[in-house]
MARTI-622769 format. One record per residue: x, y, z of N, C-alpha, C in turn. Coordinates in steps of 0.2 Angstrom, whole numbers, plus 5000, padded with zeros to 4 digits. Each point is the difference from the previous one (the first is absolute). Layout:
XYZXYZXYZ/...
This chain:
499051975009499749945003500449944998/500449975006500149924998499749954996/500449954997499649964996499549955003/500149985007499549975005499350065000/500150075003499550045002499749994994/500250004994499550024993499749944999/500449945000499549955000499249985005/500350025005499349995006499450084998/500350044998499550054997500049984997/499949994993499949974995499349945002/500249955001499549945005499450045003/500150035006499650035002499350044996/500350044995499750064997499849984995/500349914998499550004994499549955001/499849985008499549985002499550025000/499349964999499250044999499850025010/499650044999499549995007499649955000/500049975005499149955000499850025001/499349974997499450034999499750034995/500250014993499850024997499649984995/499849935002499649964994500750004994/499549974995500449944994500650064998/499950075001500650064997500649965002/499949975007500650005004500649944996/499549954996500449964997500550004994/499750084996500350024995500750035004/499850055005500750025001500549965005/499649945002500649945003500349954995/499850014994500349954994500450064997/499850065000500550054997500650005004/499950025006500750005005500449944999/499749935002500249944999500750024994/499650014995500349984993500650065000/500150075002500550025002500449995005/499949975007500249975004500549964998/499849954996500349934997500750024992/499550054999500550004994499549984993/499549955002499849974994499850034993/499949974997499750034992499250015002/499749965004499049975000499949985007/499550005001499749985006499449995000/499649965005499349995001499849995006/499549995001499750005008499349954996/499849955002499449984998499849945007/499150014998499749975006499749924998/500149945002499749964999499350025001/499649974995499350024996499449955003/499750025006499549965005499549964995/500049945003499549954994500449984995/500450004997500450004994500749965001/500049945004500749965001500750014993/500450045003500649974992499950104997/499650025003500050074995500150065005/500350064997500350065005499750054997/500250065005499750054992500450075003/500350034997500750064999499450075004/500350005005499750085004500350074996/500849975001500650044998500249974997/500650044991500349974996500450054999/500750004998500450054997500749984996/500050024992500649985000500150064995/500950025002500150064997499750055002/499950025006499950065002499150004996/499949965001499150024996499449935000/499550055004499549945004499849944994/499949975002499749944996499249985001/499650004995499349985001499949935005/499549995005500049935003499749954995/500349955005499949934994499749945004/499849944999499949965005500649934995/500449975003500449954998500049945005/500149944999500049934999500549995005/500250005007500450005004500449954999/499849954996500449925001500650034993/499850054994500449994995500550085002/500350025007500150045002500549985006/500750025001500649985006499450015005/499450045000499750005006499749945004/499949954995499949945004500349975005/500550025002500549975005499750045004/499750055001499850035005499549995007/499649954996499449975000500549965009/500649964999500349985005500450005004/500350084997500850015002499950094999/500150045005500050065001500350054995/500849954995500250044997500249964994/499950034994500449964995500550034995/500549964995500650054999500049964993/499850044994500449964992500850054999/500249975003500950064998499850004992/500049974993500150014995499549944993/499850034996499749954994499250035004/499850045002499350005002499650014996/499950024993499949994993499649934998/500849975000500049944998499649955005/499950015007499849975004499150005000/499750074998499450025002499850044994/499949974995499950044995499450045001/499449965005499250034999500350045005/500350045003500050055005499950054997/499550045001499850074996500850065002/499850005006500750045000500650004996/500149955003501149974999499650004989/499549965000499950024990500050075000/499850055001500050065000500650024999/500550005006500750044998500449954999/500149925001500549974998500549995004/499549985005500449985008500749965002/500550005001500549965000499949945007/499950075005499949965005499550055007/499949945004499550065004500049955008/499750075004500049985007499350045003/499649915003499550005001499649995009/499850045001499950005008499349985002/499849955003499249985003499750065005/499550034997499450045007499749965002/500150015006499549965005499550005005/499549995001499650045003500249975010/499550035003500250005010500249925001/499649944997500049935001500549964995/500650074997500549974996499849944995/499250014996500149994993500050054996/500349964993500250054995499450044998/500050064998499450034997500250044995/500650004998500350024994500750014998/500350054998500650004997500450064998/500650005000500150094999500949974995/500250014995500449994995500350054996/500650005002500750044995500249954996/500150054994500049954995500750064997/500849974998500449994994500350004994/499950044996500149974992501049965002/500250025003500949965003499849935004/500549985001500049945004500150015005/499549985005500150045008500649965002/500450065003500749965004499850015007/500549975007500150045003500250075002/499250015003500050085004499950025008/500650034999499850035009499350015000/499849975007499250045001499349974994/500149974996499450024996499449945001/500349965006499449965003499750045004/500750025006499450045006499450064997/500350024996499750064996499249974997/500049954997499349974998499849995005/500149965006499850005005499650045003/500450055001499650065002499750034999/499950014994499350014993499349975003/500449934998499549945000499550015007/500550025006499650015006499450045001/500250044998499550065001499349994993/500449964994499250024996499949935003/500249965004499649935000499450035007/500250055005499450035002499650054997/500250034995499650044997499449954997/500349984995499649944997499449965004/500149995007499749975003499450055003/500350065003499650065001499450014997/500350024992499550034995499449944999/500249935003499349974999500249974991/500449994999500249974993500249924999/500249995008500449945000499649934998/500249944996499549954999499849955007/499650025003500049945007499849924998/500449975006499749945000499350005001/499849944998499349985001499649995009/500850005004499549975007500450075004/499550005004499850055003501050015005/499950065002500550005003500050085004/500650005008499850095001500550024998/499850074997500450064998500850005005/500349984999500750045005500550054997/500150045005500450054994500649985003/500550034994501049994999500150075000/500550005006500550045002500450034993/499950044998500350034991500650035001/500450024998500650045000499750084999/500250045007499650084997500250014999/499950074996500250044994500750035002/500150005008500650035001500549965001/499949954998500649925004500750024997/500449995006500549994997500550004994/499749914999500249974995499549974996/500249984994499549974997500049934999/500349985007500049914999499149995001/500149955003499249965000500150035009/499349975003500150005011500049955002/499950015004500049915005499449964997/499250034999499549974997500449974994/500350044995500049954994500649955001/500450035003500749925003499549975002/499450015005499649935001499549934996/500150084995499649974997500349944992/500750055002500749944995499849945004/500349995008500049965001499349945002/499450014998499649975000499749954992/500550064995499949984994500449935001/500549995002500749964999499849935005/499850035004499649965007499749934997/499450054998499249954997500449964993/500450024996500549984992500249945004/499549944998500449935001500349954992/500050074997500249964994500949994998/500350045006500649984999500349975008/500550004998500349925007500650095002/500150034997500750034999499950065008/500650015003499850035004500150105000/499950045007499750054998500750045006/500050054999500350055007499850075001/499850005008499850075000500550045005/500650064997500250025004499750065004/500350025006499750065004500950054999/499850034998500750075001499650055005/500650035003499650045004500850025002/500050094999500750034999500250025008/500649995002500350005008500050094999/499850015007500150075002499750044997/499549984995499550064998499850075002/499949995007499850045003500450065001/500549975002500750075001500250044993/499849964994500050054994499350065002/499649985002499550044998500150035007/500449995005500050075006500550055000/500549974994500850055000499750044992/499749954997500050054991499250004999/499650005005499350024998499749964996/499249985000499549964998500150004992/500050064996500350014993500449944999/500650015000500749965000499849925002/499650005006499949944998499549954996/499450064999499649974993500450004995/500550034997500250014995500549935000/500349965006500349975002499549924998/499550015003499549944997500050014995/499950054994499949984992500449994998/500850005003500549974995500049945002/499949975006500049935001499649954996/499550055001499449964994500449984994/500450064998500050004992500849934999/500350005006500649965001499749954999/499449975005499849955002499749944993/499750044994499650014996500749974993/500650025002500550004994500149945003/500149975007500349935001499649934998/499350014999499749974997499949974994/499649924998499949984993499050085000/499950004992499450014999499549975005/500149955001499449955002500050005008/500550015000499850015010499850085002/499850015007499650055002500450015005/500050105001500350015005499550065003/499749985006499550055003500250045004/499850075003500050045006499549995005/500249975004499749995005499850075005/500350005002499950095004500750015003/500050065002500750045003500949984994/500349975005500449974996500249925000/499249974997500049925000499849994994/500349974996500049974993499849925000/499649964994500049944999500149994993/500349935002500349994991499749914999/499649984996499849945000500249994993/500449944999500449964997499649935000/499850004991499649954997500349944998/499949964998500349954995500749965002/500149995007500749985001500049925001/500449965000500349954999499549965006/500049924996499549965006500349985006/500650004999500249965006500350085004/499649995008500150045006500750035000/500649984999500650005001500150064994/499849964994500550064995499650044998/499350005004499550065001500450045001/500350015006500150015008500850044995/500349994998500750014996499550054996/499750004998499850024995499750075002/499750025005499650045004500750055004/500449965002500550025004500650054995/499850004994500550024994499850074999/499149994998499650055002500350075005/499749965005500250055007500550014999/500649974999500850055001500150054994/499749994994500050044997499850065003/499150005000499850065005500350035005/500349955003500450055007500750024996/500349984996500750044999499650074994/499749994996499750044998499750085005/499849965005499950065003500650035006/500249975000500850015004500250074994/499950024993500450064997500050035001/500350065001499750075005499550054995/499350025004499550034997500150075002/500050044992500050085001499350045000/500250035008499250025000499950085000/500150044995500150064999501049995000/500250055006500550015001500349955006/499749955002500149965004500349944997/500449965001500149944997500149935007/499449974999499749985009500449924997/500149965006500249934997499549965003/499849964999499449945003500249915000/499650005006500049934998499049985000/500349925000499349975001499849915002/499750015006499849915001499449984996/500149924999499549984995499849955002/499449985001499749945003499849954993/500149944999499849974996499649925001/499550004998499849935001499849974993/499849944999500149954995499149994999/499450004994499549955001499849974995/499549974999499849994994499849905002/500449975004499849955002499749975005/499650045002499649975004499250075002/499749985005499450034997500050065005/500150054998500350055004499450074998/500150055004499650055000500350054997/499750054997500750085001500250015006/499549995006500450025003500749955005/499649954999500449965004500750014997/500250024992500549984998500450085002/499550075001500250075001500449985007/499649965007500249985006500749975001/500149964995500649964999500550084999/499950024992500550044999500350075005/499350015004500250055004500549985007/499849925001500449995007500949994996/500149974994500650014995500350075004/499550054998500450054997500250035007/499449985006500550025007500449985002/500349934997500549955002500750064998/499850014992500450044997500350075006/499450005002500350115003500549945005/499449965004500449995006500849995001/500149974994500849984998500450054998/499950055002500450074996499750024995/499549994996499950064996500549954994/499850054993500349994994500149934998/499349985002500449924999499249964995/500349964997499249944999499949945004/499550005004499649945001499549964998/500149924999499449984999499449975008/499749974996499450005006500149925005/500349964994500049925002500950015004/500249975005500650035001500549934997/499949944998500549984998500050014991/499750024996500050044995500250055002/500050055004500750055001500749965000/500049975004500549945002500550004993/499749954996500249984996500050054995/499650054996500150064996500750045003/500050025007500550025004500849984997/499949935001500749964998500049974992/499550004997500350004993500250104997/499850035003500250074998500750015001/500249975009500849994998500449964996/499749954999500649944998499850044990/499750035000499850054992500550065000/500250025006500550045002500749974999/500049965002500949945001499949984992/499749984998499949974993500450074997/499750045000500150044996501150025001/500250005005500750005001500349964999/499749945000500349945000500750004994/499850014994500350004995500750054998/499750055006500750055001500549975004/499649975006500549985005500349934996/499949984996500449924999499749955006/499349994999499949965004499649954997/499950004991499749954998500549954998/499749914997500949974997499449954999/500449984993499649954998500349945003/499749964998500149914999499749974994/500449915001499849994993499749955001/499349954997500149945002500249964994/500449975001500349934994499449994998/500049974990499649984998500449924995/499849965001500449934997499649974995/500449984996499749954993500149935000/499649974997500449925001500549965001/500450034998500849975001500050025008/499950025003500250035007500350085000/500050014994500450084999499850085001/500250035003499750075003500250034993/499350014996500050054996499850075000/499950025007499750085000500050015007/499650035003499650025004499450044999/499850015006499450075002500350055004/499950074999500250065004499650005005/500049995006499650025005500050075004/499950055000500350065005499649985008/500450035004500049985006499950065005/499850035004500350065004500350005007/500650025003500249995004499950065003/499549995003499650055004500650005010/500150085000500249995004499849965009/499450045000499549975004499849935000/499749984994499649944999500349964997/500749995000500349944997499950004992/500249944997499849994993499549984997/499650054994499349995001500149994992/499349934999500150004995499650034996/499750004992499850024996499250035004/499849935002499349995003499950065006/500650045002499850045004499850054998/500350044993499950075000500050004992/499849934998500050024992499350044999/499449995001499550035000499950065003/500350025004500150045001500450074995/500649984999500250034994499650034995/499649914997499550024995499550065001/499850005005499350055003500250064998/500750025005500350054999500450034995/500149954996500550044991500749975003/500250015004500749955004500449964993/499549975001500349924994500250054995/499850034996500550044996500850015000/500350045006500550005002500449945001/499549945005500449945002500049974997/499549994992500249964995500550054995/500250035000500750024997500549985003/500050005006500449995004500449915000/499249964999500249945001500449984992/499750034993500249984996500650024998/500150065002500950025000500349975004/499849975006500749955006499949934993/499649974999499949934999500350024994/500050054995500550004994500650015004/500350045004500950025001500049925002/499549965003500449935003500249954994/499550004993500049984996500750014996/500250064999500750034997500449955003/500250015007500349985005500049934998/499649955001500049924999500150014991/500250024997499949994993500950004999/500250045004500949994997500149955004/499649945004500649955001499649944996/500549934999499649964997499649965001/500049985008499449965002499550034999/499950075001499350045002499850034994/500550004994499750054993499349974997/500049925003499449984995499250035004/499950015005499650035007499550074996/499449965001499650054999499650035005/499850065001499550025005499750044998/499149975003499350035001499950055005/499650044996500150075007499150024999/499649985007499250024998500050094998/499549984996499850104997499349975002/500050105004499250025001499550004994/499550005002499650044993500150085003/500350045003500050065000500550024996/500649965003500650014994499849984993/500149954998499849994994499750044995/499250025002499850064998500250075000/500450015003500550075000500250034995/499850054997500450024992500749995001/500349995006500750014999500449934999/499549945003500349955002500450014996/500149954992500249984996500750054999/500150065002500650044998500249985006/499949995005500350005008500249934998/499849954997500349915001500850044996/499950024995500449984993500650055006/499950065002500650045004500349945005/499749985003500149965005500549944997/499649984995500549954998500850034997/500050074995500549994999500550035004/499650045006500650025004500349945002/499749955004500449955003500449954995/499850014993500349954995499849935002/499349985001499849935001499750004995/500249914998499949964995499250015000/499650014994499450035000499549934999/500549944999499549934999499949975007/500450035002500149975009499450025004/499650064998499750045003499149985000/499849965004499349995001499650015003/499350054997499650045005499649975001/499649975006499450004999499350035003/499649984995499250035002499649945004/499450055004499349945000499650044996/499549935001499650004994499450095003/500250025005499350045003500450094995/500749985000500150054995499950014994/499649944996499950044996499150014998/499850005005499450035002499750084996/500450035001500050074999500650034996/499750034994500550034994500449944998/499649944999500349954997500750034993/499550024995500550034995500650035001/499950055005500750055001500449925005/499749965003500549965002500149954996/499849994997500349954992500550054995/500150055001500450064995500750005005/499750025005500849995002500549935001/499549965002500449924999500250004995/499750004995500250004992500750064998/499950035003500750065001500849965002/499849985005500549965005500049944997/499849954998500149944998500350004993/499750064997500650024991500850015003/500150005005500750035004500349935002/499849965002500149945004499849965005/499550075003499949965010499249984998/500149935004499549965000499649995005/499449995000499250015001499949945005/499850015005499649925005499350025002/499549975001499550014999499849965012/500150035003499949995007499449975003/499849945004499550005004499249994993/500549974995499649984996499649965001/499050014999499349965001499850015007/500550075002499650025006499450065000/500250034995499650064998499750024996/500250054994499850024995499649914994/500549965000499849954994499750014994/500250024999499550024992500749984995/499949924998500249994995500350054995/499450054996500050034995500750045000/500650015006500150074998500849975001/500149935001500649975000500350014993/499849974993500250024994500150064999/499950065006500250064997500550015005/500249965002500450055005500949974999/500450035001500649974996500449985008/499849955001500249945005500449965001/500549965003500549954998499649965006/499750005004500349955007499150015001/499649965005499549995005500349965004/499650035007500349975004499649995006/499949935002499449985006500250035006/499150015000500050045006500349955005/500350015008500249985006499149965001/499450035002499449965001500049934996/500050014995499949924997500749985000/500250015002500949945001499749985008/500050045004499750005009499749924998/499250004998499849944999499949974996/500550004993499949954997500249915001/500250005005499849925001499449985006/499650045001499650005004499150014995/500150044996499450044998500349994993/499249984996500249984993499950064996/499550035003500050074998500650034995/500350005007500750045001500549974992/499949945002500349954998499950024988/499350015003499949984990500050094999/500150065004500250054998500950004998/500349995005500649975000500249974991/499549944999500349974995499750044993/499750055002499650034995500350064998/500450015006500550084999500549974994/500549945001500649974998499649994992/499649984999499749974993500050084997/499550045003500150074995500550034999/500549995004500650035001500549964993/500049945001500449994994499749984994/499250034998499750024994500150074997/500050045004500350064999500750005000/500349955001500750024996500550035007/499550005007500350035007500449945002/500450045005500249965007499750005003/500249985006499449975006500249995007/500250025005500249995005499650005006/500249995006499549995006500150015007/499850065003500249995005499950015006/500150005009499649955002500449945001/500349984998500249925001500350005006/499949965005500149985005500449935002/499649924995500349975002500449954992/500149954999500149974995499349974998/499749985004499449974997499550054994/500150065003499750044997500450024993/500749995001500250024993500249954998/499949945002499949934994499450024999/499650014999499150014997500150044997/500350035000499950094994500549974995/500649965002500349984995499749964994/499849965004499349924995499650074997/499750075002499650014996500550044995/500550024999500750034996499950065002/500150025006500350075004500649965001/500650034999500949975002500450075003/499650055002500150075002499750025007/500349985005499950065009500150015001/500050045007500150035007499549985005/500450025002499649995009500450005006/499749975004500749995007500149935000/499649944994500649954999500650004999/500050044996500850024997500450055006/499650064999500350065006499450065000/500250015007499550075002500450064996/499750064997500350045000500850025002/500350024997500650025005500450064998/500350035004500550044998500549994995/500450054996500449994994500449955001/500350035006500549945003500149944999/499449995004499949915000499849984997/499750034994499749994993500649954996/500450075001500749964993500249945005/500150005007500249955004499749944997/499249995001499649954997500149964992/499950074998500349984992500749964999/500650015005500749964998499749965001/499649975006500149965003499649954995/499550014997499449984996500449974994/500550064998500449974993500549955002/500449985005500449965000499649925003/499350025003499749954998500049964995/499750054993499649974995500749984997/500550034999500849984998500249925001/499750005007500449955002499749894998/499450044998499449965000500149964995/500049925002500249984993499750004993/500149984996499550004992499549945000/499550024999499349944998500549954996/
């Protein structure tokens, strides 16, 4: 027997019958708990009359029943229950809940908690695998609880156990997964009943996605290799579908071969929703693109996916099922093997950033990035450095600058490569201007992500970098914003401290836009702040602007920093930053970005100015 066949018998076999009264929940917590793998498990019923208290039908840990108990649902991970279908301690569950009679029992590390619910989708109890390890990442071990969960959540309510509200209400019954099903996902009822929970949840802004897959040509598998072949064909999809997943999202069987996957928690704005969902779905479609061995058959498939977006507006299950399904007609009608959303200029636009994620990614091979630099000038009139800007000289689309595809990059992990990329051109230019003597004194600023930065490797990758090109290592200035040091502050205070024992020095970017916190500037090993462009824009208009401006230049050389500003546009503006003792810009006063070229051109030009100029 295959590793798939053993597992679905397995599931199947160690499911109870309904119907057996309270027996049935010893043997649904027993299966559960070999199912899962766990150390424990329980099944307990929220306790009628009795708000905050449960009481254990079923208990087992170590292969041996446990006496029932009634516990305090608030001092138990089962409190999340009460409002969320499913809940997850990956690890310290000990530490977190010490009253849990269970997790004290065996000394739970971590546990995975699933809400019963009765026809009108209130909680009426709870069903819990419990860990003495730290729960990682496992194939399946949500849909699995799930599945559990379904069936004692109608048992539970059958046997007449479940706590009822107080106002009257009719009986409805739920569609349950029979004993023979498939798979062990959840059905359509419980996908409906996902998406009613997500629905009615006004406590978050964040949005939601429900995909529709539904596998091309189904049907000709099951007239060439017979209905076997193809159920068998359905549970490995399930179990694919199941690995492309976080824990937290659900992936249901709908009936024949129509799967739904509803994706929680995704980003507020519609757009990087939308990127977000779409990431999803191509996963699933190339995942299921691998060839399935079915016996002796090795069959290849594909599949279209309908996708729609919800969570911001007042929508129904089904209005939101109506959307995904007209998606996913869009999808057949276009050929098959493809994803569709519901809204067409969010196809549109996911559509064409998917390419330009594509040319991004070649860009770098074909030589089609280049940097520029813009002057930076001190008081005398002297170009003392510059800034790296990369550029892309996109075949199609002309010269794009940063604002086209840097966020892009970041989404996608991109920045990594192209920030290597920029810092080894802006170092070889640096070597280069260092053997002549106009240009030796020239220093250049090159932005670092917070992706790169926090990378175990940065710090090895600057130091190779620099010495393969032999650049002056004082010359060499990176800068941060302040939103990097947001996260893993420490490890990004360790590597600057690494780099700055070496010689390359620190600018702190778009400083008093972001982060601000005082506190973290004396730890950070920084030579320069530098105003943001916003308060240069209006500082002789907005005093705001103005007493930020003069507020940056004051901290800056109390600490011991430099100061520069950039932004500048005209003279008015850099006499003012002067009066406040900024004597350091850029802008397109001076010059727009420019190619290497006309960079050093500027630069002669600049120096034979200041040469020529007579003495105070």
């Amino acid at each position: 027997m295959s590793t798939e066949h053993h597992y679905w018998a397995t599931m199947a076999g160690s499911t109870a019958t309904p119907g057996n009264g309270v027996g049935i929940f010893e043997q649904t917590v027993k299966s559960m708990v070999q199912a899962l793998r766990a150390d424990a498990g329980y099944l307990a019923r929220l306790v009628p009359g009795s708000p905050g208290a449960a009481h254990t039908l079923a208990a087992i840990a170590d292969r041996t029943f446990l006496e029932e108990l009634t516990f305090d649902v608030d001092s138990t991970p089962c409190a999340g229950l009460m409002t969320a279908s499913e809940v997850v301690t990956p690890e310290n569950a000990a530490v977190h809940y010490p009253n849990d009679p269970v997790i004290a029992r065996i000394g739970a590390a971590s546990c995975l908690g699933h809400a019963l619910l009765d026809s009108a989708g209130a909680p009426i109890g709870m069903l819990v695998a419990l860990y003495r390890a730290p729960l990682r990442q496992s194939l399946f071990s949500a849909a699995k609880l799930e599945f559990f969960a379904g069936r004692a959540s109608a048992e539970l309510e059958h046997a007449g156990l479940a706590a009822r509200a107080s106002r009257a209400r009719t009986p409805a019954s739920v569609p349950d997964s029979l004993p023979g099903a498939l798979t062990p996902l959840p059905d359509r009822q419980r996908m409906i009943m996902r998406l009613k929970q997500l629905l009615q949840d006004h406590r978050k802004s964040t949005m939601h996605a429900l995909l529709l897959v539904d596998l091309d040509h189904f049907r000709t598998l099951n007239d060439v290799h017979g209905l076997d072949a193809g159920d068998f064909m359905i549970q490995l999809v399930a179990l694919r579908l199941s690995g492309c997943l976080r824990e937290r999202d659900v992936v249901a069987h709908l009936d024949g071969d129509r799967f739904a996957v509803v994706i929680d928690d995704l980003n507020t704005s519609t757009h990087t929703a939308g990127a977000q969902a779409k990431i999803v779905a191509e996963k699933i479609r190339s995942t299921l693109r691998q060839p399935f061995q079915l016996g002796e058959h090795r069959y290849l498939s594909t599949a279209s996916i309908g996708v729609t977006l919800f969570g911001g507006r007042r929508d129904s299950p089904q209005e939101v099922i109506g959307r995904a399904e007209a998606a996913l007609y869009g999808a057949k009608a276009e050929g098959r093997d493809g994803v569709r959303f519901h809204d067409p200029e969010l196809h549109a636009l996911l559509t064409a950033r998917a390419t330009m994620e594509s040319e991004l990614r070649d860009a770098l091979n074909r030589d089609e990035m280049v940097l520029y630099y813009q002057p930076q000038m001190n008081a005398e009139g002297r170009i003392i450095g510059a800034e790296a800007l990369v550029r892309w000289r996109h075949p199609r689309l002309g010269l794009l600058t940063p604002a086209d595809f840097i966020t892009l990059a970041e989404d996608t992990g991109l920045i990594l490569p192209l920030g290597r990329w920029v810092l080894e051109a802006a170092c070889e230019q640096l070597a280069t201007w260092s053997t002549h003597e106009d240009s030796a004194h020239l220093a250049v600023s090159v932005n670092v992500s917070g992706r790169q930065i926090r990378h175990p490797e940065f710090v090895g990758q600057v130091l190779a970098i620099l010495c393969r090109c032999g650049t002056n290592l004082s010359s060499l200035k990176l800068e941060l914003t302040e939103s990097v040091l947001m996260d893993e502050t420490e490890h990004v205070i360790r590597n600057m401290d690494a780099l700055k024992s070496i010689g390359v020095s620190f600018s702190l970017d778009d400083f008093g836009t972001g982060y601000s916190s005082l506190s973290y500037l004396n730890r950070l090993p920084l030579d320069e702040l530098k105003i943001d462009r916003s308060f240069v824009r209006d500082i002789l208009t907005d005093s705001h602007s103005a007493i930020i401006a003069r507020t940056i230049v004051g901290l800056a050389h109390n600490l011991g920093l430099s100061v520069i500003a950039e932004g500048v546009e005209s003279a008015e503006q850099r006499d003012l930053l002067a009066e406040y003792g900024c004597h350091s810009y850029q802008g397109y006063f001076l010059s727009p970005p420019l190619p290497a070229e006309q960079f050093e051109q500027l630069l002669l030009k600049s120096l034979s100015t200041t040469r020529r100029a007579p003495p105070d």
